[in-house]
N, C-alpha and C positions, 0 to 999 in steps of 0.2 A: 564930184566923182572924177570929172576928166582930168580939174587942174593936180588930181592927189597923185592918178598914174602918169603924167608930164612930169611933174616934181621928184617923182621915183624912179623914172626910168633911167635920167642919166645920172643919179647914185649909185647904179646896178651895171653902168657900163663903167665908171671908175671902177667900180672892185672889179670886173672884169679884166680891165686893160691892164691894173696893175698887174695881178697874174701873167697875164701874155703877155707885157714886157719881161718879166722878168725871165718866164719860160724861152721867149726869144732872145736873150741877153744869156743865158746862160746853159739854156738848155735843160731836160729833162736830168741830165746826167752829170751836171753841175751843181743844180738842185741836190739830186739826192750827195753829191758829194760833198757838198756844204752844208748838209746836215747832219752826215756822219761825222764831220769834223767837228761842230759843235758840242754833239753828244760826248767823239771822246776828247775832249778839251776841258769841256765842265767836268766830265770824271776826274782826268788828273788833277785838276785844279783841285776838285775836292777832296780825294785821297791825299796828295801832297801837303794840301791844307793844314789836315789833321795833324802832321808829322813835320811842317816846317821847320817849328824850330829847332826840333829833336836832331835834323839832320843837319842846320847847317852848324848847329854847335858840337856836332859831333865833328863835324867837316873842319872846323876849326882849331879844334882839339887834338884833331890829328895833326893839323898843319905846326902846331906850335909845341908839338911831344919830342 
């Protein structure tokens, strides 16, 4: 029983520290800023996606009209 919670405790301070570096590396407000950016980044990415080709051969089409 003792050796199982020695073996687990510092598992439990990795996951921990990772957090708190990071929170201290970038802060609370970094954080949530690089997550809003993710979110809208995969958006465009996705919407774009769908209509890539559409656009740049349009883009093109005009260029050579």
């Amino acid at each position: 029983m003792e050796n199982n919670k020695t073996i687990n405790e510092p598992e439990e301070q990795k996951k921990n520290s990772k957090w708190k570096s990071l929170v201290k590396k970038f802060g609370i407000g970094g954080i949530i800023f690089f997550t809003v950016k993710g979110i809208i980044t995969s958006t465009l990415i996705y919407f774009l996606g769908k209509n890539f080709w559409s656009v740049i051969s349009g883009y093109f089409t005009g260029i050579f009209d």
